[in-house]
HTML snippet that shows the backbone in 3Dmol.js (N, CA, C, O; Angstrom):
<script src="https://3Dmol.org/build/3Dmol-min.js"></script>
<div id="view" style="width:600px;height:400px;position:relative"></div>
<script>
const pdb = `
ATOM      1  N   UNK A   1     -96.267-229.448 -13.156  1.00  0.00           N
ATOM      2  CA  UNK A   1     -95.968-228.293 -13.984  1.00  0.00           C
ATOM      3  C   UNK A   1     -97.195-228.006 -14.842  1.00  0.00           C
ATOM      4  O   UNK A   1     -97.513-228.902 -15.624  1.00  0.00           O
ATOM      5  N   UNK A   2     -97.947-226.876 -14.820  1.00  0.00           N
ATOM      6  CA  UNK A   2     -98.423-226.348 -15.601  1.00  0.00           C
ATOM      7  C   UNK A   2     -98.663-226.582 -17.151  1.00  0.00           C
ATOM      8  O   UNK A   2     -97.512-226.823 -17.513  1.00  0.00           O
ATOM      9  N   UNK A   3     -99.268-226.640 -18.024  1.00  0.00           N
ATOM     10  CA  UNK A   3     -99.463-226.393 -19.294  1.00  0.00           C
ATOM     11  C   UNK A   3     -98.420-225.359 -19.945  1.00  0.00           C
ATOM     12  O   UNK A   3     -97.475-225.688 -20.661  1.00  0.00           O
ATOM     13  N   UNK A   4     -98.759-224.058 -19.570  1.00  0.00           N
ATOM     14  CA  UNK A   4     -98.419-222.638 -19.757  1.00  0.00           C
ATOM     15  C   UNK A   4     -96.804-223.411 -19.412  1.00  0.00           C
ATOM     16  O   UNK A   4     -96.286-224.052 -20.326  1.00  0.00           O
ATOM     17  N   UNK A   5     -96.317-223.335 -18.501  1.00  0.00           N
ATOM     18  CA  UNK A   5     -94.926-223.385 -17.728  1.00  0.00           C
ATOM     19  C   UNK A   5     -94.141-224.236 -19.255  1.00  0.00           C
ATOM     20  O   UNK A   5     -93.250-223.828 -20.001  1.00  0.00           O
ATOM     21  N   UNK A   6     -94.844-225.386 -19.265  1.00  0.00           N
ATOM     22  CA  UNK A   6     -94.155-226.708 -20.450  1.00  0.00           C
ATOM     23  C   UNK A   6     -94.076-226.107 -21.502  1.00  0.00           C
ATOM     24  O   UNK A   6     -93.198-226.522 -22.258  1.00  0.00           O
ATOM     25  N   UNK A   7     -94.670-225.273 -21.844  1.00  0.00           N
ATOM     26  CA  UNK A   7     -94.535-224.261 -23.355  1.00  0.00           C
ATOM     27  C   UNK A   7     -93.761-223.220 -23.279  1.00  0.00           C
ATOM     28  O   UNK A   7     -93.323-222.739 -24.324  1.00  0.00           O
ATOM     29  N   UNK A   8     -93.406-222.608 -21.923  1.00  0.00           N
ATOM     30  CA  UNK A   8     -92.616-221.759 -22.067  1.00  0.00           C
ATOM     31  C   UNK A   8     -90.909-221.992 -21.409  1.00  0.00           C
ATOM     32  O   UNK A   8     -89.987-221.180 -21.339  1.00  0.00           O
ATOM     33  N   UNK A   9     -90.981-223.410 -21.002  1.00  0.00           N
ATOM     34  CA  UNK A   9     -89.603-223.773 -20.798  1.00  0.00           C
ATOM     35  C   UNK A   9     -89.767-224.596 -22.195  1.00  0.00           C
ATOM     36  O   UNK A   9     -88.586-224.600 -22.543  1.00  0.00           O
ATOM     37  N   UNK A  10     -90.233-225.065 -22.882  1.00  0.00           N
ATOM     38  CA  UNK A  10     -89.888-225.624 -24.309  1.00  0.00           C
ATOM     39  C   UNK A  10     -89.080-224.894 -25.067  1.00  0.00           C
ATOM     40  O   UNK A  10     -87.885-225.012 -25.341  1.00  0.00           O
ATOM     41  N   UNK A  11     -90.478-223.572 -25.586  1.00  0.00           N
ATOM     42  CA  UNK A  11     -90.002-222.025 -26.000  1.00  0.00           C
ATOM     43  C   UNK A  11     -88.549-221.589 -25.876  1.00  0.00           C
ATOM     44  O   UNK A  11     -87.776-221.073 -26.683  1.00  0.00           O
ATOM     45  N   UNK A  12     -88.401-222.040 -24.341  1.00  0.00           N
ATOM     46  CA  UNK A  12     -86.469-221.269 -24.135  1.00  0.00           C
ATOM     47  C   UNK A  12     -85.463-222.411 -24.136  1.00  0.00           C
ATOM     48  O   UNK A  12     -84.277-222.522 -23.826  1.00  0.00           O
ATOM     49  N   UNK A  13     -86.148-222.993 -24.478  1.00  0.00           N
ATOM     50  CA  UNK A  13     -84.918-224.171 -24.905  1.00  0.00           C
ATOM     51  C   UNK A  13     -84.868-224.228 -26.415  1.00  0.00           C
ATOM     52  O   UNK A  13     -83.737-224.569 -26.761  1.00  0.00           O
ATOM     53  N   UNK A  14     -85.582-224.044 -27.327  1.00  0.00           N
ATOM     54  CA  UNK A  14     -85.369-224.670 -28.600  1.00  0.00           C
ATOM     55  C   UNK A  14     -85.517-222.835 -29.259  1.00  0.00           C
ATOM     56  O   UNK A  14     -84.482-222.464 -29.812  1.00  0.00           O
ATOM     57  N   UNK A  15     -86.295-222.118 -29.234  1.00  0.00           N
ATOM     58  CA  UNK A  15     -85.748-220.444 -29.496  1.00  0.00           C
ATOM     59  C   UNK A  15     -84.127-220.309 -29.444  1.00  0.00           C
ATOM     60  O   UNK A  15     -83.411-220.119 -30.427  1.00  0.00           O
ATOM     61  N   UNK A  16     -83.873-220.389 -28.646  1.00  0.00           N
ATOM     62  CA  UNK A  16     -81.998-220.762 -28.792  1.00  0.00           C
ATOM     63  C   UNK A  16     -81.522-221.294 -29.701  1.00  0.00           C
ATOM     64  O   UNK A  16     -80.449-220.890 -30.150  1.00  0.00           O
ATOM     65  N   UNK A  17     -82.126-222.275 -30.201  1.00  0.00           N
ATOM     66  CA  UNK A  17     -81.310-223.175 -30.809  1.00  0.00           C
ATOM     67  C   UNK A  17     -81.636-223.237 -32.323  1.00  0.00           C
ATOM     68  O   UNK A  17     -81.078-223.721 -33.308  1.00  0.00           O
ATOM     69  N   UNK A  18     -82.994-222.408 -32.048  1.00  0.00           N
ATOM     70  CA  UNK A  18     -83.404-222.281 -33.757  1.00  0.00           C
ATOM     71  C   UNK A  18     -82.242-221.163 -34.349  1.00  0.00           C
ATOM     72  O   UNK A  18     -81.536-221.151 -35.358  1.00  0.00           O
ATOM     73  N   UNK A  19     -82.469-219.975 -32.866  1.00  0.00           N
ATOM     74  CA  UNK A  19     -81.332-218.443 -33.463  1.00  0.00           C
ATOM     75  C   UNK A  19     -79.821-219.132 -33.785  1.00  0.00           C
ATOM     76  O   UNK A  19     -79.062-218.987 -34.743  1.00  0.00           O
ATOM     77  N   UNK A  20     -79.743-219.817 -32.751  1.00  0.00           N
ATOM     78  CA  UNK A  20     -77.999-220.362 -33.683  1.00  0.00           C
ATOM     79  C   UNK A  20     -78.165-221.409 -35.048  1.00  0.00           C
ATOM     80  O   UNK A  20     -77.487-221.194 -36.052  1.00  0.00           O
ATOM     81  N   UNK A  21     -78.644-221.980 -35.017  1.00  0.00           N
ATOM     82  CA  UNK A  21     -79.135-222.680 -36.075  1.00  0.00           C
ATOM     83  C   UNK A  21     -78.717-221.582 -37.301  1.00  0.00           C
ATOM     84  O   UNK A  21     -77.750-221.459 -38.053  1.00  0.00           O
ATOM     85  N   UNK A  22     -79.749-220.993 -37.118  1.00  0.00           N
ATOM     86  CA  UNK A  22     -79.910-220.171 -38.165  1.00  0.00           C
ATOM     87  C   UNK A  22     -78.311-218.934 -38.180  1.00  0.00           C
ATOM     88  O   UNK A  22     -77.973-218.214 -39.118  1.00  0.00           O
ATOM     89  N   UNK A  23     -77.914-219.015 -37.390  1.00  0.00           N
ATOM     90  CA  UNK A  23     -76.256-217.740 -37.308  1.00  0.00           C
ATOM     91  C   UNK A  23     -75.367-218.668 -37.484  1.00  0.00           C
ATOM     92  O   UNK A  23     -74.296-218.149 -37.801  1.00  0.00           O
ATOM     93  N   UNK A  24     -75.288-220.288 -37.400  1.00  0.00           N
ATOM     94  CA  UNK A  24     -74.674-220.663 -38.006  1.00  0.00           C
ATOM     95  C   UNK A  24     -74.959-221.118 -39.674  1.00  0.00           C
ATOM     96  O   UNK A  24     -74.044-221.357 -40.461  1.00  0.00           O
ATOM     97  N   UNK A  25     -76.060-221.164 -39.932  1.00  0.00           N
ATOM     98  CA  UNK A  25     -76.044-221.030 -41.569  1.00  0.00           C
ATOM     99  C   UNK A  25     -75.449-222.391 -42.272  1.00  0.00           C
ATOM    100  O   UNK A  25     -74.619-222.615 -43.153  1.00  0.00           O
ATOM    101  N   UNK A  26     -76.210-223.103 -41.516  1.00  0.00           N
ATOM    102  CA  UNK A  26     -76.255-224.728 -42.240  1.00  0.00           C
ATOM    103  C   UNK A  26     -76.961-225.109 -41.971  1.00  0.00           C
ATOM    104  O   UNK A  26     -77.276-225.243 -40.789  1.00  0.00           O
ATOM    105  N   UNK A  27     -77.858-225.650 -43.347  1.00  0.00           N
ATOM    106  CA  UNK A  27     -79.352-225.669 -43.437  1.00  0.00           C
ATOM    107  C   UNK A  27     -80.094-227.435 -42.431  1.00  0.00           C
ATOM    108  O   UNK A  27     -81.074-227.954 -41.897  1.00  0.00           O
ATOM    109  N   UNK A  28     -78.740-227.589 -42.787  1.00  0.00           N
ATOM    110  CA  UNK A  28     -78.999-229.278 -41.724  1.00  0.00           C
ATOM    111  C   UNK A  28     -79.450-228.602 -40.046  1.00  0.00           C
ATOM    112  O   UNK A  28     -80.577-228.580 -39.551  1.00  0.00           O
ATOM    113  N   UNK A  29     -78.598-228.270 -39.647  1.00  0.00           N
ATOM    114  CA  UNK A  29     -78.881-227.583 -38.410  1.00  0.00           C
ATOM    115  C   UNK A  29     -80.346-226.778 -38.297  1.00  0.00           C
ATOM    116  O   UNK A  29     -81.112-227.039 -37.369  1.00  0.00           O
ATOM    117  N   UNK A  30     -80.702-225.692 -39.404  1.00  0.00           N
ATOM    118  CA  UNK A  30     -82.222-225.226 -39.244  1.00  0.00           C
ATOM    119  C   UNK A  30     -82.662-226.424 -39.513  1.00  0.00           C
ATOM    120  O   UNK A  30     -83.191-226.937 -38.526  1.00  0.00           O
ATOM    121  N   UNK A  31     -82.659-227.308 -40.774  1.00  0.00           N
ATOM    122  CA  UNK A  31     -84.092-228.557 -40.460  1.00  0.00           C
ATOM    123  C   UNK A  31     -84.238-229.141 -39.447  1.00  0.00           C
ATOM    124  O   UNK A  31     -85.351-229.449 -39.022  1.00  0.00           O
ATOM    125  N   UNK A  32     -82.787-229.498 -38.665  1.00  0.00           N
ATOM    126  CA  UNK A  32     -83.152-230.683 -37.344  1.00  0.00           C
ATOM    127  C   UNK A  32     -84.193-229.678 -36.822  1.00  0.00           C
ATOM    128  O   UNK A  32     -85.362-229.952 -37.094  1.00  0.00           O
ATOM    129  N   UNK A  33     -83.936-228.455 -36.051  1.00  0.00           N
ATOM    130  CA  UNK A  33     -84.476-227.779 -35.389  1.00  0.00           C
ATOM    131  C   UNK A  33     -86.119-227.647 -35.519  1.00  0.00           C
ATOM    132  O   UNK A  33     -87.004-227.715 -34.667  1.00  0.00           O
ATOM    133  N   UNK A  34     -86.151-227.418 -37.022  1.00  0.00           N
ATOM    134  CA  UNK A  34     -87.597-227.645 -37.846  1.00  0.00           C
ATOM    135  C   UNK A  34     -88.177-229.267 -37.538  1.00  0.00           C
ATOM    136  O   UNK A  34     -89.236-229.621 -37.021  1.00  0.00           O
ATOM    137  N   UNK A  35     -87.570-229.700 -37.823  1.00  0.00           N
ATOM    138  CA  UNK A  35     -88.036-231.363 -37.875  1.00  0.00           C
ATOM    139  C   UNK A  35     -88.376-231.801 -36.366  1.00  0.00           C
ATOM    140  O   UNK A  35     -89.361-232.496 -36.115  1.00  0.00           O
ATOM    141  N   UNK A  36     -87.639-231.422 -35.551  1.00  0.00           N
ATOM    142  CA  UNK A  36     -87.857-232.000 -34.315  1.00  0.00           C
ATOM    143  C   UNK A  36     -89.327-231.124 -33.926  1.00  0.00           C
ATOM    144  O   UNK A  36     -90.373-231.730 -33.692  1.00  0.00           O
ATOM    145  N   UNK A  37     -89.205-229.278 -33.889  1.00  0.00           N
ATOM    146  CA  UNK A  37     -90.742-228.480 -33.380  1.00  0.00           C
ATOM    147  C   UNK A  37     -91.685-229.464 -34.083  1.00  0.00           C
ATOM    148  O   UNK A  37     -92.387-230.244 -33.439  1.00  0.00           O
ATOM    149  N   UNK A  38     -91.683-229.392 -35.680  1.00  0.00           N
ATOM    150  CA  UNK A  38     -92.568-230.393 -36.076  1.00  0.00           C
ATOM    151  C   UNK A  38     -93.008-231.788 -35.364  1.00  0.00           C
ATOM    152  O   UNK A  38     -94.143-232.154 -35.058  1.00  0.00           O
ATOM    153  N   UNK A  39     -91.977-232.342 -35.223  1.00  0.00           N
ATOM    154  CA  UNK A  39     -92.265-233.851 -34.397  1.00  0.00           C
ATOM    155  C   UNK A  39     -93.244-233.495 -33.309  1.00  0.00           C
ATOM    156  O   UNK A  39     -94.313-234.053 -33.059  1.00  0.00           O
ATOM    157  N   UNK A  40     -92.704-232.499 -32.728  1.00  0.00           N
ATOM    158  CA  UNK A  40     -93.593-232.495 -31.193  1.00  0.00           C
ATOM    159  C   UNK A  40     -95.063-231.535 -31.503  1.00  0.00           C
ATOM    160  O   UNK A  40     -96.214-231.749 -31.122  1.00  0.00           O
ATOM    161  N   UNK A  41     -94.628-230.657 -32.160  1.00  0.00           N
ATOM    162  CA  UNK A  41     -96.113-230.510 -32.644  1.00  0.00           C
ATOM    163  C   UNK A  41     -97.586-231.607 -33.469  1.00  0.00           C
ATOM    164  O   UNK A  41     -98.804-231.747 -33.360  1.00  0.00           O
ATOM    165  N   UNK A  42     -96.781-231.987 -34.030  1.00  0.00           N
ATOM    166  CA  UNK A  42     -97.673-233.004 -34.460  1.00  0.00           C
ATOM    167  C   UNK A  42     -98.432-234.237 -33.471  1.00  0.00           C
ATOM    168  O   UNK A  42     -99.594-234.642 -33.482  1.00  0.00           O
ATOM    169  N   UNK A  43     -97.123-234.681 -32.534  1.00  0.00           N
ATOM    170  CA  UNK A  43     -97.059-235.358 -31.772  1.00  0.00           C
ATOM    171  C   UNK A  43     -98.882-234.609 -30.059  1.00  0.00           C
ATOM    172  O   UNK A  43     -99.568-235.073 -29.148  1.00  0.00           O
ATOM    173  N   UNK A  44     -98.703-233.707 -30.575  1.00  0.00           N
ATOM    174  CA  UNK A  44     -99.511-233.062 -29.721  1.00  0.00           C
ATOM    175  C   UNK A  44    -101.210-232.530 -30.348  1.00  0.00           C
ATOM    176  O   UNK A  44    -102.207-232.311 -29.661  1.00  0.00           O
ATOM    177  N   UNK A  45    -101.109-232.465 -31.410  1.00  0.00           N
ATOM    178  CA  UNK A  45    -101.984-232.141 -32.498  1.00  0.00           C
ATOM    179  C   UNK A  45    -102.583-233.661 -32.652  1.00  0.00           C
ATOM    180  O   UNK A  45    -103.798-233.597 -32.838  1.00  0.00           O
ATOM    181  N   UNK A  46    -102.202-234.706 -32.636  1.00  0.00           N
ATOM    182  CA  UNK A  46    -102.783-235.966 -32.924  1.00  0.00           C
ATOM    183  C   UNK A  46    -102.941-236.756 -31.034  1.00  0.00           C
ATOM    184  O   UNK A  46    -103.583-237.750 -30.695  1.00  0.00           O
ATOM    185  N   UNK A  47    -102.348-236.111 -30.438  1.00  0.00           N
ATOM    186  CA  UNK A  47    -102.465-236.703 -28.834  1.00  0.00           C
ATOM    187  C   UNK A  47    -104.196-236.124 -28.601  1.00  0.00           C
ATOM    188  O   UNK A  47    -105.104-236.757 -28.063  1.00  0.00           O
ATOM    189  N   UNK A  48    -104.265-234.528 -29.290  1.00  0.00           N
ATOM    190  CA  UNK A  48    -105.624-234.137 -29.010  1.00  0.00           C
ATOM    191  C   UNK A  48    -106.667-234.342 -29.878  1.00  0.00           C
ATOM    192  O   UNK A  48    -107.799-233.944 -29.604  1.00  0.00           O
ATOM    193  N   UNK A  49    -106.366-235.014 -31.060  1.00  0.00           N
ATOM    194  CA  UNK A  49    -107.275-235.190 -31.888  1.00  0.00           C
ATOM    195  C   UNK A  49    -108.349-236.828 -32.345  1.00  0.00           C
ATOM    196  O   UNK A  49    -109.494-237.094 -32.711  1.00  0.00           O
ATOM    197  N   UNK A  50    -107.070-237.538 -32.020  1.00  0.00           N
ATOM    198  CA  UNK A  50    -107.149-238.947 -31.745  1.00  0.00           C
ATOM    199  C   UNK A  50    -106.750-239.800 -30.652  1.00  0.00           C
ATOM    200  O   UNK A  50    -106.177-240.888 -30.595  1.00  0.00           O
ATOM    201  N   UNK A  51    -107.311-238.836 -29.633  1.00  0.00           N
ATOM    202  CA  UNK A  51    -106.850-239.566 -28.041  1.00  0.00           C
ATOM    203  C   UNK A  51    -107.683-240.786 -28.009  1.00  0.00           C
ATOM    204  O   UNK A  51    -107.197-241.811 -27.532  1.00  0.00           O
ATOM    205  N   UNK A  52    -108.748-240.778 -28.417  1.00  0.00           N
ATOM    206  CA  UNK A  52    -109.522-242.353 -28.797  1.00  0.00           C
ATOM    207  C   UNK A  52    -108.865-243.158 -29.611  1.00  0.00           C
ATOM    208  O   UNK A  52    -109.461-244.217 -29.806  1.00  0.00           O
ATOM    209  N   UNK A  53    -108.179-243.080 -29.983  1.00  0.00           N
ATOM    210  CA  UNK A  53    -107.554-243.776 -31.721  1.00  0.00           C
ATOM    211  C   UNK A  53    -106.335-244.794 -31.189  1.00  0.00           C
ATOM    212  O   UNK A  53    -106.119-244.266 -30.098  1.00  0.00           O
ATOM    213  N   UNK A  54    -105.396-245.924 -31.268  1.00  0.00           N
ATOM    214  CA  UNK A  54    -104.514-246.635 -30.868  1.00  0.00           C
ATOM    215  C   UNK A  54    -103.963-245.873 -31.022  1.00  0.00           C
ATOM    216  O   UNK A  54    -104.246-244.916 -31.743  1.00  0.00           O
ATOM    217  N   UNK A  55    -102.641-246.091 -30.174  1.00  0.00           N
ATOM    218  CA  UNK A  55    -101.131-245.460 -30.529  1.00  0.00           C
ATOM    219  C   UNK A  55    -100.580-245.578 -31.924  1.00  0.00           C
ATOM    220  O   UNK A  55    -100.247-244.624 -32.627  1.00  0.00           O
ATOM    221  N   UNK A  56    -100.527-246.680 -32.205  1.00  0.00           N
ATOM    222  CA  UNK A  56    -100.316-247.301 -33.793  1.00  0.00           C
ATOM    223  C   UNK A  56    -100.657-245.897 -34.746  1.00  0.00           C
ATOM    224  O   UNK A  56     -99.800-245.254 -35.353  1.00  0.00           O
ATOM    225  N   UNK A  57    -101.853-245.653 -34.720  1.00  0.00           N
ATOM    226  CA  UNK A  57    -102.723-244.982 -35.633  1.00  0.00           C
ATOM    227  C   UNK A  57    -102.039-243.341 -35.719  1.00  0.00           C
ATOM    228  O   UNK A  57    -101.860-242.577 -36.668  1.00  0.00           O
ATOM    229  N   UNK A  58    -101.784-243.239 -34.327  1.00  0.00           N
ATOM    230  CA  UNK A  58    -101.025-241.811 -33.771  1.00  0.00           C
ATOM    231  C   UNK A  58     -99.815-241.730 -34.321  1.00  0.00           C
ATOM    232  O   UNK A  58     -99.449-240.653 -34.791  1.00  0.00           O
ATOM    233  N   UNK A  59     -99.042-242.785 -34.354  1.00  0.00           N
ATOM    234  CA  UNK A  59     -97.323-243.314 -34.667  1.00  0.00           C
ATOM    235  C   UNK A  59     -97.285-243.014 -36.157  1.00  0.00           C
ATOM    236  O   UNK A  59     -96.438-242.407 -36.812  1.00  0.00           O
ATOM    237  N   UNK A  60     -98.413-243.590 -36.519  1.00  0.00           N
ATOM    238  CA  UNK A  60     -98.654-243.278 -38.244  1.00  0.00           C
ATOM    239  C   UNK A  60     -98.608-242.253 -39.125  1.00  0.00           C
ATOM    240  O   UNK A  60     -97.919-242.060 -40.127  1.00  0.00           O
ATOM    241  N   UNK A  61     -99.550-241.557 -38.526  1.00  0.00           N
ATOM    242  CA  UNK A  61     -99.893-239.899 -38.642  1.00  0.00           C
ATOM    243  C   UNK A  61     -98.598-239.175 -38.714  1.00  0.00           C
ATOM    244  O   UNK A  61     -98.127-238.481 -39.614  1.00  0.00           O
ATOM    245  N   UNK A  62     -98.157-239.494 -37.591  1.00  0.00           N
ATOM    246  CA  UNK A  62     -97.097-238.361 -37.017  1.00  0.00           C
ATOM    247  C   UNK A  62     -95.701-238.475 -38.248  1.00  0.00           C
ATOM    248  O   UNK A  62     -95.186-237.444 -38.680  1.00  0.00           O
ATOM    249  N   UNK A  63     -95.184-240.003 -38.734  1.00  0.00           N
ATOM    250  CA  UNK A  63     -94.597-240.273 -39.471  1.00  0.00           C
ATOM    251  C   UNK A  63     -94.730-239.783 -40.734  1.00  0.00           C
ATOM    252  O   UNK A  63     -93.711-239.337 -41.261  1.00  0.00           O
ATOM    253  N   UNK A  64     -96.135-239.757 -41.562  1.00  0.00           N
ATOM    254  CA  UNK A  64     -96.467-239.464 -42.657  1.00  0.00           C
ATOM    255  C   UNK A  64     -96.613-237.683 -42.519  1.00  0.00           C
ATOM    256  O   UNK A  64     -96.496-237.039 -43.562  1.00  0.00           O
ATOM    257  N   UNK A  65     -96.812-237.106 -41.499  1.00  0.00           N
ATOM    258  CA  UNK A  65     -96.659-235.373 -41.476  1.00  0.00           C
ATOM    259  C   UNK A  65     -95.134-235.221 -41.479  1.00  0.00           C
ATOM    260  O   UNK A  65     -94.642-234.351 -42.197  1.00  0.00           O
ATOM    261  N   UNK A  66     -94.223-236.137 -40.603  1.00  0.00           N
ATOM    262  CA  UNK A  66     -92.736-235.405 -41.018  1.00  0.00           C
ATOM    263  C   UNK A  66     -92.540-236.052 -42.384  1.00  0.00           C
ATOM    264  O   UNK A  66     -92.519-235.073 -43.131  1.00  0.00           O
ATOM    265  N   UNK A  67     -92.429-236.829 -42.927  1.00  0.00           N
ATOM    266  CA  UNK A  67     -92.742-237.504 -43.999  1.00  0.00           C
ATOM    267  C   UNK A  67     -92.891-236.114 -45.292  1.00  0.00           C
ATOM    268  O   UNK A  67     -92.087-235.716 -46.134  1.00  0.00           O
ATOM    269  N   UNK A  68     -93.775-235.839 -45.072  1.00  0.00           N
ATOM    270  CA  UNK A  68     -94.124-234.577 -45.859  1.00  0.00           C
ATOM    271  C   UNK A  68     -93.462-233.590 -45.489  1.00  0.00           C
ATOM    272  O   UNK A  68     -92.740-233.274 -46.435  1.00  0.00           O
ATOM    273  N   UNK A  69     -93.285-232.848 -44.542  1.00  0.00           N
ATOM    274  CA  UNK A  69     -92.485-231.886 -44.021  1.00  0.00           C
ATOM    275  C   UNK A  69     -91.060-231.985 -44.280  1.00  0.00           C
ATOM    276  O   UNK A  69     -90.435-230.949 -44.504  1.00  0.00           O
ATOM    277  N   UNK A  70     -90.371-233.309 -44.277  1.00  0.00           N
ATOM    278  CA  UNK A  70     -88.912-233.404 -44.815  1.00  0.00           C
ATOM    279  C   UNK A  70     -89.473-233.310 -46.619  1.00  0.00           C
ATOM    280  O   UNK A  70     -88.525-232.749 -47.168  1.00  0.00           O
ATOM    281  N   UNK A  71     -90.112-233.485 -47.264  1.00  0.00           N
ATOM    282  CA  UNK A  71     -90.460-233.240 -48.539  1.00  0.00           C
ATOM    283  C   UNK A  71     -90.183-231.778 -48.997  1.00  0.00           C
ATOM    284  O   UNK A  71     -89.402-231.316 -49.829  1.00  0.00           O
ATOM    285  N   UNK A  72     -91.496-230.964 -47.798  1.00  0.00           N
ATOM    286  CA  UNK A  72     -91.644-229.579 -48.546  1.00  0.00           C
ATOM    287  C   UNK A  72     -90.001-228.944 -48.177  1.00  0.00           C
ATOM    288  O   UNK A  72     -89.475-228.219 -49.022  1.00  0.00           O
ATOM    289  N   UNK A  73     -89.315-229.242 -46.982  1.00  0.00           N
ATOM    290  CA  UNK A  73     -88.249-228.529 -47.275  1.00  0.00           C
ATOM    291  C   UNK A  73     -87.427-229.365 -47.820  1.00  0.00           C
ATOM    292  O   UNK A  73     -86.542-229.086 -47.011  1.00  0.00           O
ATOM    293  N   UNK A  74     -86.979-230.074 -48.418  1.00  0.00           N
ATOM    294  CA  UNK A  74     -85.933-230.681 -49.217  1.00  0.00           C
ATOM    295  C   UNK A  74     -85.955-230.985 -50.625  1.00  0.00           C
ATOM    296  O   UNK A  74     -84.969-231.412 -51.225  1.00  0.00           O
ATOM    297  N   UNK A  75     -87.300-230.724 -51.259  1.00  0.00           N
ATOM    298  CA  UNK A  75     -88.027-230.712 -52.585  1.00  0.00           C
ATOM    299  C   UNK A  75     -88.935-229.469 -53.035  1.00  0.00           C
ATOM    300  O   UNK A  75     -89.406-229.217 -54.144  1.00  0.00           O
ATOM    301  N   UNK A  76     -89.023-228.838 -51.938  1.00  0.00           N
ATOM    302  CA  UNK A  76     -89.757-227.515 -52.156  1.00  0.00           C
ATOM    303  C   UNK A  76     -89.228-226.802 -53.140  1.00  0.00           C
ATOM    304  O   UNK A  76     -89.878-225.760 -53.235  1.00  0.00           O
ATOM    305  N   UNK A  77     -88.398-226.843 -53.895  1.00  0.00           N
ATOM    306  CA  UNK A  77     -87.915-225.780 -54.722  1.00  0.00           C
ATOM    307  C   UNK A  77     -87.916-226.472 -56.294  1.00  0.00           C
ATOM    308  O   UNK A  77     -87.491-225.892 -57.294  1.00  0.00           O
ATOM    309  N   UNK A  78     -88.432-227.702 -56.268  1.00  0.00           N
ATOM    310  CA  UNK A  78     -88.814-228.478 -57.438  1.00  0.00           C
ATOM    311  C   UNK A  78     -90.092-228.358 -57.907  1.00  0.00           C
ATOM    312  O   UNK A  78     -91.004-228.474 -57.088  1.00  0.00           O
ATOM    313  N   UNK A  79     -90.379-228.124 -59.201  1.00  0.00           N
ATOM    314  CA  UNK A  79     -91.541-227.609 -59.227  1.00  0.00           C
ATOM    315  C   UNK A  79     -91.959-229.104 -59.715  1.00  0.00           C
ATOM    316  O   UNK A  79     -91.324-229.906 -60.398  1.00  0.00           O
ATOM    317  N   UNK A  80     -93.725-229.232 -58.909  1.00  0.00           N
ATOM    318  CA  UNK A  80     -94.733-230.282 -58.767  1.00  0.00           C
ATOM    319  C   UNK A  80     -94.478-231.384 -57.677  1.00  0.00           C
ATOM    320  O   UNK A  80     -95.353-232.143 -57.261  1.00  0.00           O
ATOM    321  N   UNK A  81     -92.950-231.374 -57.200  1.00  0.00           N
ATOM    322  CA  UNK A  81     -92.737-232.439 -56.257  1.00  0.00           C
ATOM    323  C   UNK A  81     -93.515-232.530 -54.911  1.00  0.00           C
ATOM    324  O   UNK A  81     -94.014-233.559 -54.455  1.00  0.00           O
ATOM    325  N   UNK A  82     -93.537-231.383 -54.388  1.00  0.00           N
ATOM    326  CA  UNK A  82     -94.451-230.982 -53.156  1.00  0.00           C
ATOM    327  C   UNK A  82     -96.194-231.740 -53.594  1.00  0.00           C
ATOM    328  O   UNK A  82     -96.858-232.433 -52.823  1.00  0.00           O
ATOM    329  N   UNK A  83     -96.431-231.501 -54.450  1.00  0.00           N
ATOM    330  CA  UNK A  83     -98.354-231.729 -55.171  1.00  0.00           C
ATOM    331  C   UNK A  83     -97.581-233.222 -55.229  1.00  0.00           C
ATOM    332  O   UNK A  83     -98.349-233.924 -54.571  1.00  0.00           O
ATOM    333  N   UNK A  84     -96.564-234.009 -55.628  1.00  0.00           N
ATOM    334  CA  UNK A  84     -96.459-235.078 -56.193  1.00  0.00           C
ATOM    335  C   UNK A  84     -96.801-235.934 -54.640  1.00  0.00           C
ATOM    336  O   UNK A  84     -97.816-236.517 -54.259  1.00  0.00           O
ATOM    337  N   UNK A  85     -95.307-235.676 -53.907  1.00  0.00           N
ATOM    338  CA  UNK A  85     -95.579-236.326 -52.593  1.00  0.00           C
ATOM    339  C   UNK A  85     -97.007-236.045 -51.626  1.00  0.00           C
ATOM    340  O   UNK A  85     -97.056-236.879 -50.722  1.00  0.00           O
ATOM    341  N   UNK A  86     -97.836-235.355 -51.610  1.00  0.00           N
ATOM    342  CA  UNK A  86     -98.803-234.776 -50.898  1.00  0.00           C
ATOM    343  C   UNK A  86     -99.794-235.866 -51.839  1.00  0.00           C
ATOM    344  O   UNK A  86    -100.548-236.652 -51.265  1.00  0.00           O
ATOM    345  N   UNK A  87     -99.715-235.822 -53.004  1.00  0.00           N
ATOM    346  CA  UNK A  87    -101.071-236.636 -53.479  1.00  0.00           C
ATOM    347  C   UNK A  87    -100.315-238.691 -53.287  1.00  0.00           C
ATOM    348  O   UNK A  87    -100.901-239.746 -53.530  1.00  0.00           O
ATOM    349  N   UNK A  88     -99.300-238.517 -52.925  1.00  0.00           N
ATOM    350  CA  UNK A  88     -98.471-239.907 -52.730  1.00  0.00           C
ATOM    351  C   UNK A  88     -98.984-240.547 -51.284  1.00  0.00           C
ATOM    352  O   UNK A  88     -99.117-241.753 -51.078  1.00  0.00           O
ATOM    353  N   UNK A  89     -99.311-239.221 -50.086  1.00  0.00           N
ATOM    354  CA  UNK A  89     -99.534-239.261 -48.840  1.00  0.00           C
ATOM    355  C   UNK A  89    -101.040-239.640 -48.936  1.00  0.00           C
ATOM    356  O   UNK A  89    -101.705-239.793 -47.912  1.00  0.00           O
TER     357      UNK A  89
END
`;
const viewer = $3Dmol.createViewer("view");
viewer.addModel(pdb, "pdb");
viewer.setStyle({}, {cartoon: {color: "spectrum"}});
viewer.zoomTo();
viewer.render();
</script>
């Protein structure tokens, strides 16, 4: 399979699921949805950035970006917590 193809059967699998997510209107449901694109984005962003680097190092990364990402949306509306955890990271 293609590059192109894996992004666009991804695309129609999780586009679905973000629109109900979101029409059902429970914010747990949009974060998984968020949390998981995140996972695999990151997961792909550090596959190309540190393909030299151990897995370990990759495993790390990827943890400490959702790490933060469950922050900005679950503390985002606190003011300094976002600057707090980011300078914690």
């Amino acid at each position: 399979m293609s590059n192109l193809a894996a992004r666009l059967l991804t695309a129609a699998v999780l586009v679905p699921l973000l629109v109900a997510a979101i029409l059902w209107q429970n914010p747990i449901g949009v974060w998984l949805v968020v949390f998981v694109a995140t996972f695999f984005g990151l997961r792909e962003f550090y596959n190309m950035t540190l393909a030299k680097e151990p897995a370990s190092e990759r495993a790390f990364a990827i943890a400490v970006g959702l790490a933060f990402a469950a922050s900005v949306y679950w503390l985002g509306d606190r003011e300094m917590a976002v600057v707090a955890v980011l300078a914690g990271i």
